[in-house]
ZAMARGU-4260 file (C-alpha; in steps of 0.2 Angstrom, whole numbers, plus 5000, padded with zeros to 4 digits):
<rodrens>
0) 5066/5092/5134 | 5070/5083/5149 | 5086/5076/5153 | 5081/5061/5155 | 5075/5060/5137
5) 5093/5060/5132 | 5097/5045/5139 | 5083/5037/5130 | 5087/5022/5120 | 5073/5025/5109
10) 5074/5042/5108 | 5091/5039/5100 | 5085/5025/5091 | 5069/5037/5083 | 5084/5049/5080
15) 5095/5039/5071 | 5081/5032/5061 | 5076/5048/5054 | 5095/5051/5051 | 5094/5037/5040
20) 5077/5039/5031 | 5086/5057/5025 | 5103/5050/5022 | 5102/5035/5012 | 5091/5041/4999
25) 5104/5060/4999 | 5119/5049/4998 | 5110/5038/4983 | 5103/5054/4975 | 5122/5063/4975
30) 5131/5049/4970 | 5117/5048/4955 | 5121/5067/4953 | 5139/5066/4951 | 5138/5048/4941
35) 5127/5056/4930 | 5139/5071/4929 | 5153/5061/4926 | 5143/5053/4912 | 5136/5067/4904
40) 5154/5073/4902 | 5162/5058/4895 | 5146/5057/4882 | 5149/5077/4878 | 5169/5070/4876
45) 5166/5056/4867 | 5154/5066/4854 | 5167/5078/4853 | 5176/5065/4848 | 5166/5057/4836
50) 5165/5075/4826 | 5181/5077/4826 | 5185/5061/4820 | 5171/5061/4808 | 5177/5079/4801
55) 5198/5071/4802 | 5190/5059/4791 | 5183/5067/4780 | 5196/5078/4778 | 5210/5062/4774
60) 5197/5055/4762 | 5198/5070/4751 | 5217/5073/4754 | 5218/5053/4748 | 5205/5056/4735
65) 5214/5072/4727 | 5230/5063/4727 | 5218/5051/4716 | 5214/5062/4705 | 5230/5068/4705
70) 5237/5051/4697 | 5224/5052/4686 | 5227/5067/4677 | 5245/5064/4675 | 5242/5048/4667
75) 5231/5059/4656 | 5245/5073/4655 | 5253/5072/4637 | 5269/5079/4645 | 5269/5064/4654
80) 5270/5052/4643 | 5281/5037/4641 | 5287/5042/4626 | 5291/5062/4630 | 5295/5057/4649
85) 5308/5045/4640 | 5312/5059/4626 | 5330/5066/4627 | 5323/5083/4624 | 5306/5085/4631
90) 5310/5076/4648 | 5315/5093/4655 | 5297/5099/4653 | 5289/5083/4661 | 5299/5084/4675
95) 5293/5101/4677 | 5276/5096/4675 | 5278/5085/4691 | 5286/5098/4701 | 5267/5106/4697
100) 5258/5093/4703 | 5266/5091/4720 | 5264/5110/4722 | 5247/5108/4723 | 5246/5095/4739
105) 5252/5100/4755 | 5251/5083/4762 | 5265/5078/4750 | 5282/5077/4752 | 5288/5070/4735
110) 5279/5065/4722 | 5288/5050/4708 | 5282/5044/4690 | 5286/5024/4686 | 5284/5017/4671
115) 5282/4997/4674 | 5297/4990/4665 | 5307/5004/4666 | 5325/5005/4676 | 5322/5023/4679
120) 5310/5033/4691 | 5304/5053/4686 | 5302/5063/4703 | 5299/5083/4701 | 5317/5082/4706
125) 5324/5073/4687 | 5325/5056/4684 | 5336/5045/4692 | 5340/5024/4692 | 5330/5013/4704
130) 5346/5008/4711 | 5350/5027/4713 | 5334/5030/4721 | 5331/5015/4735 | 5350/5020/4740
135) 5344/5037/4743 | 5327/5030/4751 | 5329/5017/4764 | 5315/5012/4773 | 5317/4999/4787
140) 5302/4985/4781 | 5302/4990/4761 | 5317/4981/4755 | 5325/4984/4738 | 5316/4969/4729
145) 5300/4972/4736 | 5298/4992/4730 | 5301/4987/4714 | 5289/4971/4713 | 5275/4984/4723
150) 5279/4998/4708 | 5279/4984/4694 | 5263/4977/4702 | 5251/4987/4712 | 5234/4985/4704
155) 5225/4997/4718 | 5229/5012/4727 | 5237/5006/4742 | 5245/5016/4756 | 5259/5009/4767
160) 5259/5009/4785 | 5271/5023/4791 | 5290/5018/4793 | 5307/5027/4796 | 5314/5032/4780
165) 5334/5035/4779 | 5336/5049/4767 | 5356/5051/4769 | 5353/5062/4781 | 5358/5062/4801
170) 5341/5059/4807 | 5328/5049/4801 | 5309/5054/4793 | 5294/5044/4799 | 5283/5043/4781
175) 5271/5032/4772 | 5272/5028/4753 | 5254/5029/4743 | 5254/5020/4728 | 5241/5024/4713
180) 5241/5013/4698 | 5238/5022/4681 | 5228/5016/4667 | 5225/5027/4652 | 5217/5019/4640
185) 5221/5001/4644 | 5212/4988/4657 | 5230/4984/4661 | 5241/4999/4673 | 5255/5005/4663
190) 5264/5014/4676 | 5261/5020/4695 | 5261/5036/4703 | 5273/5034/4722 | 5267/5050/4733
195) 5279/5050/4750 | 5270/5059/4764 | 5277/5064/4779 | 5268/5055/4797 | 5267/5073/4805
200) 5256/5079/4790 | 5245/5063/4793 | 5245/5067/4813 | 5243/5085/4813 | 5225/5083/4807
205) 5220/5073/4820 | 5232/5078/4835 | 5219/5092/4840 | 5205/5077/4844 | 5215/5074/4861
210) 5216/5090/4866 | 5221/5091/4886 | 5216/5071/4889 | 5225/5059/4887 | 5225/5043/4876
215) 5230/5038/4859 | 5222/5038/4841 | 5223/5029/4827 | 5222/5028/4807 | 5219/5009/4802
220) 5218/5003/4782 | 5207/4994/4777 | 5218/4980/4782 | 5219/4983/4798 | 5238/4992/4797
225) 5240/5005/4807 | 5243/5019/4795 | 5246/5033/4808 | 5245/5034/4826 | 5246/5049/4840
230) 5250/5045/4859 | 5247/5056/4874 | 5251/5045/4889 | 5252/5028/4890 | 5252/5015/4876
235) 5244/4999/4872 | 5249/4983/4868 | 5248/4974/4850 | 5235/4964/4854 | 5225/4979/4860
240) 5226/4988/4846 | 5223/4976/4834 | 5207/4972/4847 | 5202/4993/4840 | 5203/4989/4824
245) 5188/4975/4825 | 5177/4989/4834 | 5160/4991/4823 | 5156/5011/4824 | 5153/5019/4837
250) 5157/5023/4856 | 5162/5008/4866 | 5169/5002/4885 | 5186/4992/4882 | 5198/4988/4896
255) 5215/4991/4888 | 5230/4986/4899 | 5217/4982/4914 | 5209/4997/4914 | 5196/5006/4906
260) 5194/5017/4892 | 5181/5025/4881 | 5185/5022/4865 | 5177/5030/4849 | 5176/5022/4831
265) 5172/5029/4814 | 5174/5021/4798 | 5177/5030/4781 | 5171/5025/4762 | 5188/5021/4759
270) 5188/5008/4772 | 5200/5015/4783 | 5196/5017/4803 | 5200/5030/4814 | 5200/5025/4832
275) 5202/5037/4849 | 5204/5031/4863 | 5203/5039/4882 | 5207/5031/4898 | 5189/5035/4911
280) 5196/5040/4924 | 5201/5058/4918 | 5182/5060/4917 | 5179/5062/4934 | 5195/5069/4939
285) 5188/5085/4925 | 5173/5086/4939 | 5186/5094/4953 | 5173/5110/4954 | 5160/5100/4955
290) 5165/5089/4969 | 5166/5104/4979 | 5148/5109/4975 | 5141/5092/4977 | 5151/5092/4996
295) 5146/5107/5001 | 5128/5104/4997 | 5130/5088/5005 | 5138/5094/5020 | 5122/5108/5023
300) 5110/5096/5020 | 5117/5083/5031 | 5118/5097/5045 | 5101/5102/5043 | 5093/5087/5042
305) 5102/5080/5057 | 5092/5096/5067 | 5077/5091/5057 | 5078/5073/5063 | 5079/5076/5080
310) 5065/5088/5081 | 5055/5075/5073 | 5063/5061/5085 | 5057/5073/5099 | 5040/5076/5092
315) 5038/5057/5091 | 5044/5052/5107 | 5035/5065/5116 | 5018/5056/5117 | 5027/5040/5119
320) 5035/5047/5136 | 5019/5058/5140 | 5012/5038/5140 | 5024/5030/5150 | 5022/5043/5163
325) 5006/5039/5163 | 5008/5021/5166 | 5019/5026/5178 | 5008/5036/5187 | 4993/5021/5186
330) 5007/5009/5192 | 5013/5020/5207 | 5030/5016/5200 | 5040/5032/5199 | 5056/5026/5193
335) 5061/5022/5175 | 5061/5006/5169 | 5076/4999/5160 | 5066/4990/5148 | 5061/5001/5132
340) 5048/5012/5132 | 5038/5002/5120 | 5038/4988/5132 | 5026/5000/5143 | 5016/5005/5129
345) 5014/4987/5123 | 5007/4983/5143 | 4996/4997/5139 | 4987/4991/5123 | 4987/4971/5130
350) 4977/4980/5145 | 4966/4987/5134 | 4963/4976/5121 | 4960/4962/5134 | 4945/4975/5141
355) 4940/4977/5122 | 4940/4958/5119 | 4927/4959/5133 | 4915/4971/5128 | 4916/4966/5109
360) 4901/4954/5111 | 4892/4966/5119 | 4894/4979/5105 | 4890/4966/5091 | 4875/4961/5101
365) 4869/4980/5103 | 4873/4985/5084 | 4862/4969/5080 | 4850/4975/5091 | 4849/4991/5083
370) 4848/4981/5065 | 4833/4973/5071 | 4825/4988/5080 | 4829/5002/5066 | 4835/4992/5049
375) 4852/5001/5047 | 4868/5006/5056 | 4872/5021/5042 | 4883/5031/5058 | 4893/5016/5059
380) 4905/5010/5049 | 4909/4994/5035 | 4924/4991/5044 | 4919/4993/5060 | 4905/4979/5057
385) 4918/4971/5048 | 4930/4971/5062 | 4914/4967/5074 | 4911/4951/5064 | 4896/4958/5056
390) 4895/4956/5035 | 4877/4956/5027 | 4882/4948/5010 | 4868/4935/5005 | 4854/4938/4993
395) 4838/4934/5006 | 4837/4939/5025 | 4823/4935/5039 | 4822/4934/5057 | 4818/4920/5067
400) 4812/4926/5085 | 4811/4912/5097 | 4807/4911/5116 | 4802/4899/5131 | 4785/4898/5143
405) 4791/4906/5160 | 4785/4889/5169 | 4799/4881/5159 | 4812/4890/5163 | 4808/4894/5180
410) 4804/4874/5184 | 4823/4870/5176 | 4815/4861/5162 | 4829/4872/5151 | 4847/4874/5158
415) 4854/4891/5157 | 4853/4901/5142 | 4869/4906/5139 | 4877/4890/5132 | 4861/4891/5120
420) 4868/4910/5117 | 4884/4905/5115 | 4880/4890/5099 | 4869/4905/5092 | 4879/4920/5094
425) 4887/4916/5075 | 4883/4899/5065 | 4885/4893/5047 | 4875/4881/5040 | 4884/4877/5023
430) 4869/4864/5017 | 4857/4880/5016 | 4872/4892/5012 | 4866/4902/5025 | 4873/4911/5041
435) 4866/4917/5059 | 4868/4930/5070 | 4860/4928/5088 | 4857/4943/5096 | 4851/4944/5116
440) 4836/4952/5120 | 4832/4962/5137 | 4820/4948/5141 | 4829/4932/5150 | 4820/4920/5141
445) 4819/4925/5121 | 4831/4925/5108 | 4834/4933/5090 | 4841/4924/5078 | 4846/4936/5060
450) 4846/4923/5049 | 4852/4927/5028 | 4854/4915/5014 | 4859/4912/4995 | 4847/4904/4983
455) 4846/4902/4965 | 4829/4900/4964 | 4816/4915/4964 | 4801/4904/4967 | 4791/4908/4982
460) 4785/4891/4986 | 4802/4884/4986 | 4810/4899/4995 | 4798/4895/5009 | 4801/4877/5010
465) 4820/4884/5010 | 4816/4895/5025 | 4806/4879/5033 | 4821/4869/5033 | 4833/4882/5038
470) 4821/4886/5056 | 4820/4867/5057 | 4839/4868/5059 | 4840/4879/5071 | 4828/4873/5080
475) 4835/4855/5082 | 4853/4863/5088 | 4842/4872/5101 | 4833/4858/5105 | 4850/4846/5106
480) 4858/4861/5119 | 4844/4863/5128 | 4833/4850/5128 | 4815/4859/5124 | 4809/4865/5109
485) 4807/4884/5111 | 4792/4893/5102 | 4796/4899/5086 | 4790/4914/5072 | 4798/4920/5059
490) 4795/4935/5049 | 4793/4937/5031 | 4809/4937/5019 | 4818/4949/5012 | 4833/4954/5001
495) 4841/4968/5009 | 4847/4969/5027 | 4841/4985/5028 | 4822/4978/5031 | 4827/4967/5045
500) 4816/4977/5055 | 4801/4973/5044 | 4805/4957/5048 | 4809/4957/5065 | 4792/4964/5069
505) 4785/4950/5059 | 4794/4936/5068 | 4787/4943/5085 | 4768/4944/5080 | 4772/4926/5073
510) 4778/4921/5090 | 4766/4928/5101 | 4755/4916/5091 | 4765/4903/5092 | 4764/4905/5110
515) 4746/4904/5110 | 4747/4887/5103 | 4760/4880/5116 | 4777/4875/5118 | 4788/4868/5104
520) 4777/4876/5088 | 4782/4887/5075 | 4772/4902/5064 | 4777/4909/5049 | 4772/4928/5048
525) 4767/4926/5028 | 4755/4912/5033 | 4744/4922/5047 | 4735/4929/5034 | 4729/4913/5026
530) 4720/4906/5043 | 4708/4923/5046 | 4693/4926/5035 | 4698/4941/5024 | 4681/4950/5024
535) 4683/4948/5043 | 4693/4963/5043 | 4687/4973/5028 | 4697/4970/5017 | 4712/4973/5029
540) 4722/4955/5031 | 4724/4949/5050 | 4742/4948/5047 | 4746/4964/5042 | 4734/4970/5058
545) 4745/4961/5069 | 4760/4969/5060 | 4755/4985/5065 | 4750/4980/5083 | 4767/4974/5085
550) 4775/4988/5080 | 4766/4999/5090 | 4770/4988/5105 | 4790/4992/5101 | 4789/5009/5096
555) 4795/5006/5079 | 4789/5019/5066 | 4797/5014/5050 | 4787/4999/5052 | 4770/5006/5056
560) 4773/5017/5044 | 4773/5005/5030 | 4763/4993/5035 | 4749/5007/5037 | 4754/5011/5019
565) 4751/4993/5014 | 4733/4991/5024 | 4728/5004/5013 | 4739/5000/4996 | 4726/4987/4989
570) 4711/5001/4992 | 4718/5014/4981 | 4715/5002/4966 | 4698/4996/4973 | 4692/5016/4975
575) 4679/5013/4987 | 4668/5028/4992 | 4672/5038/5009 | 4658/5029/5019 | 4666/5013/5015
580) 4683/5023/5018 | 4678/5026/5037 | 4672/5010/5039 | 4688/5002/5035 | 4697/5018/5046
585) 4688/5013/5061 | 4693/4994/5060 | 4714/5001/5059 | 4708/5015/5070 | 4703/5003/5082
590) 4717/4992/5082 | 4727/5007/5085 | 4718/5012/5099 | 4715/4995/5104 | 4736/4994/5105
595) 4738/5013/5114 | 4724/5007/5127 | 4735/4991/5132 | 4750/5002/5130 | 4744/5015/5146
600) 4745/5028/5132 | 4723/5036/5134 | 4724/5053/5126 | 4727/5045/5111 | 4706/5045/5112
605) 4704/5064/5108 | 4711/5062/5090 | 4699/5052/5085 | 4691/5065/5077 | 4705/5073/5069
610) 4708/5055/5059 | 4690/5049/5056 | 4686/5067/5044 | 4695/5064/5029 | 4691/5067/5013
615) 4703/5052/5001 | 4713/5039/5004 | 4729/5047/5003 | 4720/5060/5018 | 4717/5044/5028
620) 4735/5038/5026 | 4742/5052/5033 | 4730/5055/5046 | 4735/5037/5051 | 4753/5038/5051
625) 4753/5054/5061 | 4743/5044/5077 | 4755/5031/5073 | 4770/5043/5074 | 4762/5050/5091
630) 4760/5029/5099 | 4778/5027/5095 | 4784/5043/5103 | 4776/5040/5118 | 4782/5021/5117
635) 4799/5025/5118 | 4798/5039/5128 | 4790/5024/5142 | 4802/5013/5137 | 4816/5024/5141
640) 4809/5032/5157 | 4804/5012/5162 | 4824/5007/5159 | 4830/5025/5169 | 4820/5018/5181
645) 4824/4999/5180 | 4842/5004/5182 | 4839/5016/5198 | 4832/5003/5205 | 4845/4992/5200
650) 4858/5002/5208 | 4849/5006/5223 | 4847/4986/5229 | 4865/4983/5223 | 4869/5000/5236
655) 4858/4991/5248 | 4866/4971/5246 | 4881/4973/5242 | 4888/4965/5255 | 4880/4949/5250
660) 4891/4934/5245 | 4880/4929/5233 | 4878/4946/5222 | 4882/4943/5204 | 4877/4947/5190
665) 4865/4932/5187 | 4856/4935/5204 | 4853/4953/5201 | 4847/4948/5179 | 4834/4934/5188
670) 4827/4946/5200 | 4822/4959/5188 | 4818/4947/5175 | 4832/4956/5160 | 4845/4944/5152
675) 4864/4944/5161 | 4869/4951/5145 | 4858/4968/5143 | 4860/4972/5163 | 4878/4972/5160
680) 4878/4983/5145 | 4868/4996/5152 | 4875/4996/5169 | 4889/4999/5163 | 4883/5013/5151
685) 4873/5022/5168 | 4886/5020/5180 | 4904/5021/5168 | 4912/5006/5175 | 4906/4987/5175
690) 4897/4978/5188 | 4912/4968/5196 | 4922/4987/5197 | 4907/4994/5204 | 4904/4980/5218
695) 4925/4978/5223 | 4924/4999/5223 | 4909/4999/5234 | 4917/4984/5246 | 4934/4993/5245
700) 4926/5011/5252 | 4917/4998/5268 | 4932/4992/5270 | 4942/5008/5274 | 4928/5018/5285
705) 4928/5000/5294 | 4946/5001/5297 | 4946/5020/5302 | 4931/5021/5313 | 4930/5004/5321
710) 4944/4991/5330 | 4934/4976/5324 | 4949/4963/5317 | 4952/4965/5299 | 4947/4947/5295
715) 4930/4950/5302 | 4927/4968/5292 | 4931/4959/5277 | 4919/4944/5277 | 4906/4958/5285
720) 4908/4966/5268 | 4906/4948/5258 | 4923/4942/5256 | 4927/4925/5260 | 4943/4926/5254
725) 4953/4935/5266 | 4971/4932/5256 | 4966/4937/5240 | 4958/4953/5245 | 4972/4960/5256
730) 4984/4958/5241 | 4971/4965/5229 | 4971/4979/5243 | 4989/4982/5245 | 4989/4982/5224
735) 4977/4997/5224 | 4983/5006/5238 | 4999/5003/5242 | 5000/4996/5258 | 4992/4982/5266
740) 4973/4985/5277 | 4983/4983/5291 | 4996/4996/5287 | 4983/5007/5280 | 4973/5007/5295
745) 4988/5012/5306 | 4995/5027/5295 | 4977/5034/5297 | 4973/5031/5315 | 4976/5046/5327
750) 4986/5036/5340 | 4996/5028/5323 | 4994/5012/5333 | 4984/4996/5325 | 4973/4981/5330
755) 4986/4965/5334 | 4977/4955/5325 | 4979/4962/5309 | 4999/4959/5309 | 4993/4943/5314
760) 4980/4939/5298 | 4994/4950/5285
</rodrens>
């Protein structure tokens, strides 16, 4: 890479683009990758969670359920009795059989027997006075009164929230009282079964869902007490907790204490709720070893594609610069421009399209000219046509051929033809829903028009009519720019574009007899038929005889082909006998002839016998078609050799006159009797540059062996070479060669000196 390159503006700007391309979408993709990380691991977490709430649940339901059915089996116990319990002699053993009973829970810590109405409660410890025993159990909330009210008239089991409980002892126990009314044998509870359980016991089944996070978990009642409760971190407020309690289950989004938490619910038969809840942050800081992955793949990436980007940047920016070199170069300017590089490219294409813009009529015209000459275009294109302007989209086509008597033209009875090509060269006539497409011909004084309409009808009779009024049309816009009526034919109709040649032969064997009847008339192909005597012609109609003259007149085979096939299509039903066969072979054949005769083209003659022995009509089809096939090889074969040798001619009076002030385009198109249009599309195609190029190239070349050989003034060497102004051709000088006429003449002169008049007329 140059050096140069490296100061490029866009060069960098390519670079960094690329950069960017690459970068966005990486950053996007990583930061999707370590979100979705981060995600995944809070939902593995919080499922964790879930399980291991579900399964702490499920474990405290049966602990509570057990103690449940615990109650009820010493209401059922005949040991424990109100009237044994209460029995001087046999309360020993029930207070035996309640030690048994709290053996069998590990959750609890006592276990006490109340009957309602009683002064006395039975623990596996003996029995003692409920003033004895709320002495020896304090709790902070349940008061004196409200213990005894609760065991006289708890109807449910109900557990209370845990509290400190002051035992008589230096420290005090967290524990929660679960009261289970019993019932044997009665609606109405008799007495209530008081398990104490120590908070740790409740905790220590769900102080392993945290693990190493942080957070908090709760047991609510059904409530909405806080039952028990384990903090690892921070806590929460009253408000947020209760705000838990009201979560439906499941896994939810809370902030708590302005910041945000995952937060797990489950809710048990029992209707109790265990909550856990996890601050979010600790997800992503569990993702450490990841981060290091994801920046080291990151990092890697970003240096590679950083090298991939400015290769690609240089790849780019290599045939922009090859370009602007090149426009440098044209421009003799060998200095960089301090406008962007696109700015160069940008000139570049304006250049060039404005030099498209100009040949782009002459291309539509030529790939109309082929429609009409051949039928079909199939090496170009549909959007090359469609860029060209060209669409074939209606249901019927034909083609008017119109032209002018040479007196008029050449009298000025018609002004010139290219304002009447230029109201032609595309019209839409919305009454007829029809659109037209002029094409130049090489004759000066004829025109093409490709005319293609929608109709609903299929009526022949008032398709014609249709086609009547369309010609009329056009006819009176001719008339209106030009002021004469041209002669007019128009070939048959059809409903493809692709038989536009058809037609267009039609359209000139209707014109040439619209010529015969004098300015200003029109023919219609499909009507020549009707004004010739059938048996005339054997069975042959006059129409499709002129058909096939005028299609061996342009070379076209597709036509004569088929129109060959259609002179003979109504005889294969007919099945005449060979005798009347040649009869009706000599009439075509002698057309044929008649047509090579005119056409120069005599050894056509010798293969008369070849056609004339055939043995059916298919025989004498082909034989036909084959001379045919011969007449238009040699007519375009002529044709070509004759425009070879048009334009040699061309080129060699524009060689010898082109010094003359009045050479143009027009003078040279009158001379030789072609249209402006098709001189200058085939000029250009045998030369490779325009007429104008070619004349200034030819002037310039006068110019300079005048100036080297000769001391004439400048001022005379340029009007001797047909410029009048003298100005305007020295800057259009100085542009091409760098220096002025003057200056040229005395880098190149041997004595370096110059005339001192040419300082003078700089």
């Amino acid at each position: 890479m140059k050096w140069s390159h490296f100061k490029s503006k866009l060069l960098l700007k390519y670079t960094l683009s690329y950069i960017a391309i690459f970068l966005i979408p990486l950053v996007i993709m990583t930061v999707f990758i370590y979100l979705n990380a981060a995600k995944t691991l809070r939902s593995e977490i919080e499922q964790t969670n879930i399980n291991q709430l579900t399964q702490a649940k499920v474990v405290i339901d049966e602990r509570m359920r057990g103690l449940q059915e615990m109650a009820t089996r010493i209401a059922y116990d005949e040991q424990l009795t109100r009237y044994l319990v209460h029995h001087p002699y046999y309360s020993r053993e029930a207070i035996g059989a309640l030690a048994k009973y709290k053996a069998t829970s590990s959750i609890v810590d006592q276990i006490f027997l109340f009957f309602r109405g009683d002064d006395v409660i039975y623990s596996a410890q003996g029995m003692e006075g409920l003033d004895v025993f709320t002495k020896r159990y304090k709790f902070d909330t349940w008061d004196k009164t409200d213990l005894i009210r609760d065991l006289n008239a708890v109807l449910t089991p109900t557990m209370r929230p845990a509290e400190q409980v002051d035992q008589g002892t230096q420290t005090q126990t967290s524990m929660l009282a679960y009261l289970v009314p019993i019932t044997p044998n009665s609606p109405n509870a008799h007495g209530t079964v008081m398990y104490l359980i120590h908070e740790s016991n409740l905790n220590g089944l769900i102080n392993s869902i945290l693990g190493n996070y942080q957070g908090m978990t709760y047991i609510f009642d059904n409530n909405g007490q806080v039952l028990a409760s384990n903090y690892s971190g921070e806590s929460i407020t009253d408000t947020d907790i209760a705000s838990l309690y009201k979560l439906t289950p499941g896994t939810h989004s809370l902030y708590l204490n302005q910041e945000s938490y995952s937060v797990v619910s489950v809710k048990s038969d029992t209707g109790w709720t265990y909550i856990t809840a996890m601050p979010s942050h600790q997800f992503f800081s569990r993702l450490v070893h990841i981060q290091t992955l994801i920046f080291l793949v990151f990092s890697l990436i970003v240096a590679m594609g950083t090298i991939l980007a400015i290769m690609l940047a240089r790849k780019q920016y290599h045939p922009i610069s090859d370009l602007m070199e090149f426009v440098q170069l044209k421009t003799n300017n060998g200095s960089s421009s301090d406008n962007n590089e696109l700015e160069w490219i940008k000139k570049t294409l304006s250049d060039y399209s404005q030099r498209i813009d100009l040949q782009e009529p002459y291309a539509r015209n030529h790939i109309l000219l082929i429609m009409l000459k051949h039928g079909h275009t199939e090496e170009l294109s549909p959007e090359f046509k469609e860029t060209l302007g060209i669409r074939f989209n209606r249901t019927h086509y034909f083609v008017v051929y119109m032209g002018w008597e040479a007196e008029a033209v050449q009298n000025g009875d018609i002004s010139e033809r290219a304002p009447i090509m230029h109201l032609m060269n595309d019209v839409e006539l919305p009454k007829f829903s029809a659109h037209v497409y002029g094409v130049e011909l090489p004759q000066p004084d004829r025109l093409a028009l490709i005319v293609g309409f929608d109709a609903v009808t299929g009526d022949d009779t008032q398709l014609h009519a249709f086609m009547e009024s369309i010609v009329e049309a056009l006819r009176t816009m001719v008339i209106e720019q030009g002021g004469i009526s041209p002669a007019i034919g128009a070939g048959t109709r059809y409903s493809h574009s692709t038989q536009l040649n058809q037609s267009y032969i039609e359209a000139t064997t209707a014109f040439e007899v619209s010529m015969l009847h004098g300015q200003g008339s029109t023919t219609f192909f499909n009507k020549l038929s009707k004004t010739q005597d059938q048996d005339a012609t054997f069975w042959v109609p006059q129409d499709v005889l002129l058909k096939l003259v005028q299609s061996l007149k342009q070379g076209s085979y597709d036509v004569a082909a088929q129109t060959i096939s259609t002179a003979l299509n109504s005889l294969k039903t007919e099945k005449p006998n060979v005798p009347l066969l040649r009869c009706i072979c000599f009439d075509i054949l002698n057309t044929m002839l008649k047509t090579a005769s005119e056409l120069g083209i005599h050894h056509i003659v010798n293969q008369i016998p070849q056609v004339t022995t055939f043995d059916s009509l298919e025989d004498l089809e082909k034989r036909l078609i084959t001379l045919a096939a011969d007449i238009c090889a040699q007519v375009k074969a002529k044709s070509e050799n004759e425009e070879s040798s048009l334009m040699d001619q061309i080129v060699a009076f524009i060689d010898d006159h082109f010094t003359d002030y009045d050479l143009s385009l027009a003078t040279i198109s009158s001379k030789y009797s072609i249209s402006t249009s098709y001189f200058s599309r085939s000029f250009k195609e045998k030369m490779g540059i325009n007429f104008s190029q070619y004349i200034w190239q030819k002037r310039m070349d006068e110019v300079i062996r005048q100036l080297l050989h000769t001391n004439d003034p400048l001022k005379d060497i340029i009007t001797r070479v047909g410029y009048l102004d003298t100005p305007n051709f020295i800057r259009k000088f100085k542009k091409e060669q760098g220096c002025t006429p003057g200056q040229y003449r005395k880098m190149h002169s041997q004595d370096g000196d110059s005339s001192p008049f040419d300082d003078e007329e700089e």
